[in-house]
C-alpha positions as CSV (number, residue, x, y, z in Angstrom):
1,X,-144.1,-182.1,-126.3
2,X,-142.9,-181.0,-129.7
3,X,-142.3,-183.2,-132.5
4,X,-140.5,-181.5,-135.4
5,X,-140.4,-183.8,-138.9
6,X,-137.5,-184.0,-140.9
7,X,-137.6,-181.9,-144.0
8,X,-139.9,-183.5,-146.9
9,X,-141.0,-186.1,-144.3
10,X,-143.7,-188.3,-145.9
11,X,-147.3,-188.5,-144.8
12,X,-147.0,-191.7,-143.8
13,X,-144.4,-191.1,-141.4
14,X,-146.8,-188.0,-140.1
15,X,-149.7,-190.1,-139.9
16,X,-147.2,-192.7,-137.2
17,X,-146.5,-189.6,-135.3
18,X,-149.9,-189.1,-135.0
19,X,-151.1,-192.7,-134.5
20,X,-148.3,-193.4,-131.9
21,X,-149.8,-190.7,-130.2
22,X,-153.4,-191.2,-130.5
23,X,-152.6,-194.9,-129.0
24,X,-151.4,-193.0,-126.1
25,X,-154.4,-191.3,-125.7
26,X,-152.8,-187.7,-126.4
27,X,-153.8,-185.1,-128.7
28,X,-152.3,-184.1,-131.5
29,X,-152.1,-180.9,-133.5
30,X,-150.4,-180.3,-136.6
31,X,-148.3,-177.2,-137.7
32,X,-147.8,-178.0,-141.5
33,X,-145.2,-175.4,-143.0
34,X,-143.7,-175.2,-146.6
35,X,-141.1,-177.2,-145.5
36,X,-141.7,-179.3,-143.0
37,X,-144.6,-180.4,-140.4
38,X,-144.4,-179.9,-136.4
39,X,-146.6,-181.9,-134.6
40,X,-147.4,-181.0,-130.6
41,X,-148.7,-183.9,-128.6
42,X,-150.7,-182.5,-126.3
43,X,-152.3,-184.1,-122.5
44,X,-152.0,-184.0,-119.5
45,X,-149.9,-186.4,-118.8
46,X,-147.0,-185.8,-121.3
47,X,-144.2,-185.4,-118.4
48,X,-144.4,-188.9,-117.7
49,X,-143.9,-190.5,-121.5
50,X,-140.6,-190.2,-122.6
51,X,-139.4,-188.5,-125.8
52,X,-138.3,-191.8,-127.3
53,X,-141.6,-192.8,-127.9
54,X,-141.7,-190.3,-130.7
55,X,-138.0,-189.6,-131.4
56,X,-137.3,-193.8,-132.7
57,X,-139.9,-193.1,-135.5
58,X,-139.2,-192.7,-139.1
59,X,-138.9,-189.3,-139.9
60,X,-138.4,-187.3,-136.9
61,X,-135.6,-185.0,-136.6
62,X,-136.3,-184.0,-132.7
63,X,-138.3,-184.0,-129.5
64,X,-138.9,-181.5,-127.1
65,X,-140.6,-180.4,-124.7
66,X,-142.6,-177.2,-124.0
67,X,-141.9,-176.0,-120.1
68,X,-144.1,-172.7,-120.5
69,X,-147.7,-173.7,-119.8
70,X,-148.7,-172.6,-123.6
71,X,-148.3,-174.8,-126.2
72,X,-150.0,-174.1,-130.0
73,X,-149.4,-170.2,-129.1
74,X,-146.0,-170.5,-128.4
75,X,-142.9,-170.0,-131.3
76,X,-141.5,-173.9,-130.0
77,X,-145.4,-174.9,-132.0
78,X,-144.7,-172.9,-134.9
79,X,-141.4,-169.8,-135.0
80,X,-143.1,-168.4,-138.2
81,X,-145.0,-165.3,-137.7
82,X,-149.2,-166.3,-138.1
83,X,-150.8,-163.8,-140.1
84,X,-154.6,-163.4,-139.9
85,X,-156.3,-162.2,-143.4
86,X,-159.4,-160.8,-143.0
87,X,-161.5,-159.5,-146.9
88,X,-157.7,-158.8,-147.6
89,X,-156.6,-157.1,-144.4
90,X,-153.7,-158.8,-143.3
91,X,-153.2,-158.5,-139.6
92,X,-149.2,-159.7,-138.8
93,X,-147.7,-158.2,-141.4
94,X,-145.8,-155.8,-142.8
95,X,-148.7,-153.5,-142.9
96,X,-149.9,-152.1,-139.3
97,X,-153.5,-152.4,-139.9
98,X,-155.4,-149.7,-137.9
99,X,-159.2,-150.8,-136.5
100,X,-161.3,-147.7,-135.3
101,X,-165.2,-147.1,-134.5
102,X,-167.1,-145.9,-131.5
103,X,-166.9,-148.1,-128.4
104,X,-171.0,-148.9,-128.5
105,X,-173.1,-148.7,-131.8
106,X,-176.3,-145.8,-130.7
107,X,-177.8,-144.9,-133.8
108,X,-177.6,-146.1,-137.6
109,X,-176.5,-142.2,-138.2
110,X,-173.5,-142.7,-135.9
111,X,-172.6,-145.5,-137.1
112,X,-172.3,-144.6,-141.3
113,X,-170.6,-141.7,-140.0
114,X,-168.3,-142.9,-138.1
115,X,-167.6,-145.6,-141.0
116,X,-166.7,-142.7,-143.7
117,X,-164.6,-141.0,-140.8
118,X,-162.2,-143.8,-140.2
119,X,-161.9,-144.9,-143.7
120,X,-161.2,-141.5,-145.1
121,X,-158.5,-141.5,-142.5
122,X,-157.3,-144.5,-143.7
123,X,-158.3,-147.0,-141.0
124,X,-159.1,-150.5,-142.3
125,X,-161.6,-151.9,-139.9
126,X,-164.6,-150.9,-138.4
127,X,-165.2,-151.6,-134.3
128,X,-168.5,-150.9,-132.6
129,X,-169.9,-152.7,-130.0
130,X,-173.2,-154.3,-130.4
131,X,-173.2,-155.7,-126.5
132,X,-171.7,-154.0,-124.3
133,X,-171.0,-155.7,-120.5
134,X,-170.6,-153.0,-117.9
135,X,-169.6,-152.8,-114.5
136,X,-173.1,-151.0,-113.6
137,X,-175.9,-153.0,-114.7
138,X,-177.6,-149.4,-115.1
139,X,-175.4,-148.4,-117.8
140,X,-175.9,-148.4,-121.8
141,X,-175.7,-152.3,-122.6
142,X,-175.8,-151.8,-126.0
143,X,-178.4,-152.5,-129.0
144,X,-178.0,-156.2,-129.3
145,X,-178.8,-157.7,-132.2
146,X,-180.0,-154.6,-133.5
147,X,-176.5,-153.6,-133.0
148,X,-175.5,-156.2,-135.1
149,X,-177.8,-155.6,-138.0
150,X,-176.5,-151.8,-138.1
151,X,-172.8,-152.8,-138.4
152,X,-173.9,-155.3,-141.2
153,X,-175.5,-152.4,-142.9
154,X,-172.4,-150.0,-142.6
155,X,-170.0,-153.5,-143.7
156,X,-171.6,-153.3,-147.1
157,X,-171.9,-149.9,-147.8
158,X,-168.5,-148.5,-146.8
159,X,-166.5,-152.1,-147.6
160,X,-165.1,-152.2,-144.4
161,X,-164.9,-155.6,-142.2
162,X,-166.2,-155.2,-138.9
163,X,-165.0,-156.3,-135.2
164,X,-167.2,-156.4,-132.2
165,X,-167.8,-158.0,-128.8
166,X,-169.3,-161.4,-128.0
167,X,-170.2,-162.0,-124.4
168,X,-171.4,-165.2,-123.6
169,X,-171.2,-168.6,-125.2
170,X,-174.6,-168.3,-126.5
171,X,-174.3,-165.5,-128.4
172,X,-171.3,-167.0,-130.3
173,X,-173.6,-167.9,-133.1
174,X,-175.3,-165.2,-133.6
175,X,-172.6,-162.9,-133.4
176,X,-170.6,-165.0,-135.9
177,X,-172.9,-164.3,-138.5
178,X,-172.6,-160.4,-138.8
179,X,-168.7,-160.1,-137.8
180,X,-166.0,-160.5,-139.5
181,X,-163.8,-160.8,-136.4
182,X,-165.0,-162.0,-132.6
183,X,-163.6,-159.8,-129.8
184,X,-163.2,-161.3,-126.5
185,X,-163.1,-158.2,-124.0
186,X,-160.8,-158.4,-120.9
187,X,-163.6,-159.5,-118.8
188,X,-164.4,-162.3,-120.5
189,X,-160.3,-163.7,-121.1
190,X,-160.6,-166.0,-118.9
191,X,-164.3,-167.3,-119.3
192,X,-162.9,-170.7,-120.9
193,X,-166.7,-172.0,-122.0
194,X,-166.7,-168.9,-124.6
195,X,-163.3,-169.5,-125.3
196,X,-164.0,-173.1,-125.8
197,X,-167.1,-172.0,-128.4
198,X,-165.2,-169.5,-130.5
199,X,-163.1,-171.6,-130.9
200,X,-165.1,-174.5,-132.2
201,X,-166.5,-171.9,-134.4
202,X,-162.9,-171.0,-136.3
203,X,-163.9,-167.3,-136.3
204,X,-161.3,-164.8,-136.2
205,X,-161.0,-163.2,-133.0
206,X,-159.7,-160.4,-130.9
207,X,-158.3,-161.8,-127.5
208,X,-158.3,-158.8,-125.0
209,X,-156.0,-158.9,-121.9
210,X,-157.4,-159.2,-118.6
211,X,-157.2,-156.6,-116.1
212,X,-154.8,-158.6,-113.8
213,X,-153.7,-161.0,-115.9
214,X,-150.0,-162.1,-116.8
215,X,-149.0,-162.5,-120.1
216,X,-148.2,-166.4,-119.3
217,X,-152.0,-166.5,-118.4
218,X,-152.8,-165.1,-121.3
219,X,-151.3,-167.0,-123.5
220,X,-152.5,-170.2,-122.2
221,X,-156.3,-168.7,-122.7
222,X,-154.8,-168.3,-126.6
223,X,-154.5,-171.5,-126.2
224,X,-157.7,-172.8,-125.5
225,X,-159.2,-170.9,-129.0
226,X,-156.3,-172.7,-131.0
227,X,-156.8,-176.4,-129.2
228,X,-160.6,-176.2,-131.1
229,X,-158.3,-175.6,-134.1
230,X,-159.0,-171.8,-134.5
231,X,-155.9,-170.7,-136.0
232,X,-157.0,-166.9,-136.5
233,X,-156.2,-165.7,-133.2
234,X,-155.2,-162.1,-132.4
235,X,-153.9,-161.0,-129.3
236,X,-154.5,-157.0,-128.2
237,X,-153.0,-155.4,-125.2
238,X,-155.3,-152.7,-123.6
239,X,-153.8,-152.0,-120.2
240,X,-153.7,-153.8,-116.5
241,X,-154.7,-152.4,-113.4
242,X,-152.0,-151.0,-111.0
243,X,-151.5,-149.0,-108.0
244,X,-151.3,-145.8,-110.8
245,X,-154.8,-144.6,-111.0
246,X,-153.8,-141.2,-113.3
247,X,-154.9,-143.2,-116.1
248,X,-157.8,-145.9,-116.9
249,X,-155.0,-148.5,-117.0
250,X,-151.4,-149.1,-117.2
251,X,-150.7,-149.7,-120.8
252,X,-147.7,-152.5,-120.9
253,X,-145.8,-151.4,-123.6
254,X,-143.2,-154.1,-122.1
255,X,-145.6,-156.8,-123.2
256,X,-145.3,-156.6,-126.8
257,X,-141.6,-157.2,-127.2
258,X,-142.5,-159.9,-125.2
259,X,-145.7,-161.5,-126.8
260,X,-143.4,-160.9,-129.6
261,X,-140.3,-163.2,-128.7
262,X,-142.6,-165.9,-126.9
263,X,-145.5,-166.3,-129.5
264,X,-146.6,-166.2,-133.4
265,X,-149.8,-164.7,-132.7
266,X,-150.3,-161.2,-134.1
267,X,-150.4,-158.2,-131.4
268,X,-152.7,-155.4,-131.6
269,X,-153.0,-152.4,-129.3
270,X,-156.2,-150.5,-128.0
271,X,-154.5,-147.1,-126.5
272,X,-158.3,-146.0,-125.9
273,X,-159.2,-147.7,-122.9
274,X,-155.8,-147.9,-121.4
275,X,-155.7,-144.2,-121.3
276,X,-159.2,-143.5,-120.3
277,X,-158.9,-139.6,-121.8
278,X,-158.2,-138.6,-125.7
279,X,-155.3,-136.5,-124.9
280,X,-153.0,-139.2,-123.9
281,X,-154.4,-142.1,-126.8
282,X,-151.8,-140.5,-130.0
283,X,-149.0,-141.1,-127.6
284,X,-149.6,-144.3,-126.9
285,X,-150.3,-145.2,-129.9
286,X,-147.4,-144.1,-131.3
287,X,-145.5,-145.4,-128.9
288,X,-147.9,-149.3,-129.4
289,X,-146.2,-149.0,-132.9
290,X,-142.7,-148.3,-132.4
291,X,-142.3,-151.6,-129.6
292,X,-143.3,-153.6,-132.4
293,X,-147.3,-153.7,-132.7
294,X,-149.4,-155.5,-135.7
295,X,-152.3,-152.9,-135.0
296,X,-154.2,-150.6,-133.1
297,X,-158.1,-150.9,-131.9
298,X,-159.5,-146.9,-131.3
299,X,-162.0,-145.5,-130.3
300,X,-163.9,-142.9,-132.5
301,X,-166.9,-140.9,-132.3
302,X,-168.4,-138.5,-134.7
303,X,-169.5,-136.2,-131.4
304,X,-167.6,-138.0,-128.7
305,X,-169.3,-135.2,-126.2
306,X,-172.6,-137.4,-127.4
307,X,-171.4,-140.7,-126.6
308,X,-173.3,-143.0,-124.3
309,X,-170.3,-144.8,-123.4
310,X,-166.5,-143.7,-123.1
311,X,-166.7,-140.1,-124.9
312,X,-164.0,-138.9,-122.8
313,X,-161.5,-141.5,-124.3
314,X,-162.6,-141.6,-128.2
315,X,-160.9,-139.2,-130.4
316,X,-163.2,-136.6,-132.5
317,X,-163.0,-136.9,-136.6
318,X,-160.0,-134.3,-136.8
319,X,-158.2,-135.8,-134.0
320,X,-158.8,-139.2,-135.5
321,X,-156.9,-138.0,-139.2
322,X,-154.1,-136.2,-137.5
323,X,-153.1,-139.2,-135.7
324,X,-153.3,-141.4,-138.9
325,X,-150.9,-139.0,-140.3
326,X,-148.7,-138.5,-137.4
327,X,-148.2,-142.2,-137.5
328,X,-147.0,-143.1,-140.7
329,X,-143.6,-141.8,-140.2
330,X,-143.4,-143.9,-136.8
331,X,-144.6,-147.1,-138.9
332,X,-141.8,-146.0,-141.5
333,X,-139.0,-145.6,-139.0
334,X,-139.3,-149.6,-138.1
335,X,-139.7,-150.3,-141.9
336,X,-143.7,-150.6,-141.7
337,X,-146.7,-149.1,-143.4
338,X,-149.9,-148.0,-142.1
């Protein structure tokens, strides 16, 4: 149920919103604009109370009620675009901002490299992941914490935040205190007790699409970061599984207009793993950009034929500059900036 203030409402008359629903035992969360405040009573048992309840008190203008099974991500909570700022990246605006690394940190050489490579470029975020969860528990897992420390080390010598992967609720912690942004990969979208502990932690964070997942089912895991009152939530498309099996995945270019009409939340792309293969990632991306995208996530290796994990989809230096200047016009066309 949405609760939308009148214009310049007091916070008294706020606070009986609040109360009235508090002494329902509801939840409440608050949406507090430069104009005026929304307030979302949230529970499970919201169909059965009647709109009254909220629309008799001083200084409401409406009630409604939310159908879709999002709430706080959807644009009924708050039709203003969120903007995440990150060290002065603004992801949600104007500006597409463009995140790029190698898919697993290997070496402290690797890394730095691949730090100078994407910022010459013009990227500005790094990626690299420190844990790395794998379908074969005989595959490269990563360096750990060791991971982390690297990607600390390149942060403050090539000024560049950093994103990478946590993977269990444990880890949260830990993870929080080298990253500037939390990225939930697609295995992990719907493992609600790590959604549950970012979210406690207010982090920023990167929420990946599930393989088979609807975007209704992913909204509603949004959901369950911004209930714990983490309001720097950031969705990224990165492909769902299909009958096509030409590429990795089947990138759903469809689902950003969408996400884009039915949400606030900011909308990256990661055209690396949905294509699987470097030849077919400046296409997508391109095409991520011109449906409407906040960002891109890419994959980037300083010898992608030395990767230990997905060489065959991360683009090499030169490839990795051409693109950033074959997608500026694209970002211009729609009246954006890269």
């Amino acid at each position: 149920m949405i609760v939308e203030m009148r214009t310049r409402a007091t916070q008294k008359e706020i606070d009986s919103v609040v109360n009235r629903a508090r002494s329902l035992d509801l939840d409440v969360q608050l949406n507090v604009g430069t104009d005026k405040t929304v307030v979302a009573i949230l529970g499970s048992n919201t169909g059965q109370i009647s709109t009254d309840a909220f629309a008799v008190l001083p200084g409401v203008e409406s009630v409604s009620r939310i159908m879709k099974p999002y709430k706080l991500a959807s644009r009924e909570f708050k039709p203003k675009d969120s903007i995440v700022s990150i060290d002065g990246v603004d992801i949600g605006g104007k500006h597409v901002v463009v995140m790029a690394g190698p898919c697993a940190v290997e070496s402290e050489k690797q890394l730095l490299e691949a730090a100078r490579i994407i910022k010459k470029a013009g990227a500005s975020v790094l990626r690299g992941g420190a844990f790395k969860p794998r379908t074969s528990p005989f595959s490269f897992q990563g360096l750990e914490k060791a991971g982390l420390e690297l990607l600390a080390r390149a942060k403050q010598q090539m000024r560049l935040p950093i994103v990478t992967e946590v993977v269990e609720p444990r880890a949260v912690s830990l993870v929080s205190k080298y990253a500037d942004i939390l990225q939930v990969g697609a295995r992990n979208m719907q493992n609600y007790a790590l959604l549950t502990k970012i979210g406690k932690s207010r982090h920023p964070v990167i929420l990946k699409r599930g393989f088979s997942c609807t975007v209704t089912e992913w909204l509603t895991a949004a959901d369950y970061l911004l209930a714990e009152g983490d309001n720097q939530v950031i969705l990224c498309e990165r492909g769902i599984r299909t009958f096509e099996d030409s590429t990795r995945f089947s990138l759903d270019i469809c689902s950003i207009p969408v996400l884009k009409r039915f949400t606030h939340l900011p909308v990256i792309v990661d055209p690396s793993h949905a294509a699987g293969h470097y030849s077919y990632v400046p296409a997508l991306a391109k095409a991520a950009i011109a449906a409407g995208a906040d960002g891109l996530l890419i994959e980037v290796h300083p010898n992608p034929k030395e990767a230990l994990v997905d060489g065959l989809q991360s683009l090499t230096p030169s490839d990795f500059a051409r693109l950033m200047k074959e997608l500026k016009p694209v970002a211009e066309a729609i009246g954006r900036s890269i």
